[in-house]
C-alpha positions in Angstrom: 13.7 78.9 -19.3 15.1 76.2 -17.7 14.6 73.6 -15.0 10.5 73.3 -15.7 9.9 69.6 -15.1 9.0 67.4 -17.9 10.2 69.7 -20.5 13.1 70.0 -22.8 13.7 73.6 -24.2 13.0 74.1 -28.3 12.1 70.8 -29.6 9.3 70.5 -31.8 5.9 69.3 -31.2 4.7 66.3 -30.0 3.3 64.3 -32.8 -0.3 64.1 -33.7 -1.4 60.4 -33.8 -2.0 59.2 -37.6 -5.2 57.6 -38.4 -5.7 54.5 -40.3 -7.9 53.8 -43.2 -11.0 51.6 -41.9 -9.3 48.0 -42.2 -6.0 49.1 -41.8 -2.9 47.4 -40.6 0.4 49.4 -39.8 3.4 47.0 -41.2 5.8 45.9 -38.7 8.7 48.4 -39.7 8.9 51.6 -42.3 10.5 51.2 -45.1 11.9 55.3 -46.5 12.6 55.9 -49.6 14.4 59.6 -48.9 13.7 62.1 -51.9 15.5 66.0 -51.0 12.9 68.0 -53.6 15.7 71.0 -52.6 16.8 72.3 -49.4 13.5 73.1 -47.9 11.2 70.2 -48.3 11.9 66.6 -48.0 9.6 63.6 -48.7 9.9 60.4 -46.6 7.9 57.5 -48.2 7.1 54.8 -45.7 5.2 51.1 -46.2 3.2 51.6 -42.7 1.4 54.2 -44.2 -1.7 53.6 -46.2 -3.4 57.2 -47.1 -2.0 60.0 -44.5 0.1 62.1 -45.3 2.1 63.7 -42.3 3.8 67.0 -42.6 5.9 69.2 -39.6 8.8 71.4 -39.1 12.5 69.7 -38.7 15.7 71.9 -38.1 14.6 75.1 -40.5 12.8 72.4 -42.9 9.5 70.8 -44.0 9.2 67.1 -43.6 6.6 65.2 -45.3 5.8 61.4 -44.9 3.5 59.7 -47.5 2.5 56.3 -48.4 5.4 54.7 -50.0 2.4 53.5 -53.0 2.0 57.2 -53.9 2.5 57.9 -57.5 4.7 60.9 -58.2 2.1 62.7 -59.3 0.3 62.2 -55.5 3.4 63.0 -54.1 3.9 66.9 -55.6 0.2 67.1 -55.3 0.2 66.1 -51.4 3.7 68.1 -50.9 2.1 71.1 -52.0 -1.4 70.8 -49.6 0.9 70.0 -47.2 3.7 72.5 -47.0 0.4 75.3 -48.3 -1.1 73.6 -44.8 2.0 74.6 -42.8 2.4 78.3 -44.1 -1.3 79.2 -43.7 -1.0 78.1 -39.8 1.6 79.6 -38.8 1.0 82.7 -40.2 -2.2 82.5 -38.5 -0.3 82.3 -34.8 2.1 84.9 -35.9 -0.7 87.2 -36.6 -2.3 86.1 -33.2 0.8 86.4 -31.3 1.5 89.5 -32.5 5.5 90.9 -33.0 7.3 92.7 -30.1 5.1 94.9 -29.0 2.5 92.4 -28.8 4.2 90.1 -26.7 5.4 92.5 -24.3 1.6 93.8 -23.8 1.1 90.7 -23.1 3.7 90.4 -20.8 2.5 93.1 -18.8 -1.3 91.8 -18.7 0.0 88.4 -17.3 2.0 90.4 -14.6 -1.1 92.8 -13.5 -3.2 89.6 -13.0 -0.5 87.2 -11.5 1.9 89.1 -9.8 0.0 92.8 -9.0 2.4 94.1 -11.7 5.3 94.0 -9.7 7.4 92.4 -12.2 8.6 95.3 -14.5 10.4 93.7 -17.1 12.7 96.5 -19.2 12.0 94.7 -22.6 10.0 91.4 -24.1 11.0 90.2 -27.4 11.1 86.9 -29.8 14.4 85.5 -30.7 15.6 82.8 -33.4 19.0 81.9 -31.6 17.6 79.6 -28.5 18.4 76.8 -29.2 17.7 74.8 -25.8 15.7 77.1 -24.2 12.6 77.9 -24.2 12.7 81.2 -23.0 15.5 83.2 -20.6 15.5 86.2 -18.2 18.2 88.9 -17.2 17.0 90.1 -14.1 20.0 92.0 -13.9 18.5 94.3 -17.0 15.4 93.0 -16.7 14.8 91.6 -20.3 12.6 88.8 -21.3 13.5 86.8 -24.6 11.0 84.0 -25.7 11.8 81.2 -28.1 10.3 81.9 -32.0 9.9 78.6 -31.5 6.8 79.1 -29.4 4.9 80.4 -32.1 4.1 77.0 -32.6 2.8 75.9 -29.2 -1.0 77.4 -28.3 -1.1 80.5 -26.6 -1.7 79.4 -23.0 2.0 77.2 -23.0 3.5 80.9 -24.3 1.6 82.7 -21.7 2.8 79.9 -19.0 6.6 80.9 -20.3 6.0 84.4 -20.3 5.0 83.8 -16.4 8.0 81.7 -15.9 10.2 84.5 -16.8 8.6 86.9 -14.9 8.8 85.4 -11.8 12.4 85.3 -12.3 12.3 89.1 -11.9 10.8 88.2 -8.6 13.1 85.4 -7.7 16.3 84.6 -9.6 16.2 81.1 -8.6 14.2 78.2 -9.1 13.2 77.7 -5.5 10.4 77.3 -3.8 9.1 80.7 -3.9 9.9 80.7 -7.6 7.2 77.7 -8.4 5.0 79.3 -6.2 5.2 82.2 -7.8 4.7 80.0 -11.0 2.0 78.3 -9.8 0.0 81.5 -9.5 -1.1 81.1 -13.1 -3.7 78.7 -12.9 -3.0 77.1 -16.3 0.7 76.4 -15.5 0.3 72.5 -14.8 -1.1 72.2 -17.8 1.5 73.7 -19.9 3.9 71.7 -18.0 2.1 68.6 -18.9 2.1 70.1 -22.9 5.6 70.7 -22.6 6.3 66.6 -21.3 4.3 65.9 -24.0 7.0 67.6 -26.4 9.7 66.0 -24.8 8.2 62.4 -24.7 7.3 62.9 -28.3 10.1 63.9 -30.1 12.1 61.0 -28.0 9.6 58.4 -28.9 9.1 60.0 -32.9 10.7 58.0 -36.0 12.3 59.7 -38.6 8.5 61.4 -39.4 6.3 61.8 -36.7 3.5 64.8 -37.6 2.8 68.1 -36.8 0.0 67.8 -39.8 -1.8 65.0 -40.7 -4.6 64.4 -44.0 -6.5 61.7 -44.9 -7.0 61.2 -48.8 
């Protein structure tokens, strides 16, 4: 999927704003102390942070930002919660996103009340490989692939995806009858404005902005 304004295809969530402990006071700059505990997991440790801990998801591994005062002890214990945190969700979406067949069904739901089931598509199906899209359309075979990455994002920004690719099996192009067909979906400026909200995010994010965040 390209060309949906104010987005950028596969980048990962916008942060969610840390909180501060009441009398808090971020310090002017971070100071990281980098530890690799192996190739799936690495720690930041930062001075502007006081008792959050922030976890997320960066290029196939699990960041985690702590307070830079954390004993070592802290640290394994918060690494664990943290990456324990991560799993849990997002085998909860994958469960309520289904596999496949799922996401096809769902396809064809979002057709029947968009688009009077016109669009047809020939197969719908998650893919690891896109890596600046976040979904793309053959109408030529009519086949529908969505971003794994999505998995992530709440279920309306899929469904608004799904849609987008859809009406490319209506109209190839992103003209004017394309974002009107788009527009059909009544959440669709919404997901738009989610999808800035990536972009602008992982612009504007230091070397640890969260996906997860816990206060001690």
């Amino acid at each position: 999927m390209r060309g949906v304004p104010g987005s950028t295809p596969d980048t990962p969530r916008s942060p969610v704003p840390t909180p501060l402990p009441q009398g808090g006071r971020r310090a002017s700059r971070a100071v990281p102390a980098v530890q690799v505990h192996d190739a799936a997991v690495e720690v930041r440790r930062s001075a502007r942070r006081r008792r959050t801990v922030t976890a997320y998801r960066e290029s196939g591994r699990t960041v985690v930002l702590i307070p830079a005062a954390f004993s070592p002890a802290e640290e394994r214990r918060w690494v664990a919660q943290m990456v324990a945190k991560l799993q849990t969700r997002e085998e909860r979406r994958r469960r309520s996103l289904g596999g496949d067949d799922e996401l096809m069904a769902r396809a064809r739901a979002l057709a029947a009340a968009h688009f009077d089931g016109m669009p047809q598509p020939a197969s719908v199906r998650w893919v690891d490989n896109q890596q600046r899209r976040w979904g793309s359309c053959t109408p030529a075979d009519r086949t529908i692939r969505l971003s794994s990455r999505l998995r992530a994002m709440p279920e309306y920004v899929v469904d608004y995806v799904l849609v987008h690719e859809l009406a490319h099996l209506l109209e190839p192009s992103h003209n004017e009858r394309f974002w009107s067909l788009v527009a059909r979906y009544p959440r669709a400026e919404r997901a738009r404005g989610f999808l800035e909200g990536v972009e602008l995010g992982s612009e504007a994010r230091p070397a640890g902005a969260g996906e997860d965040d816990l206060v001690d």
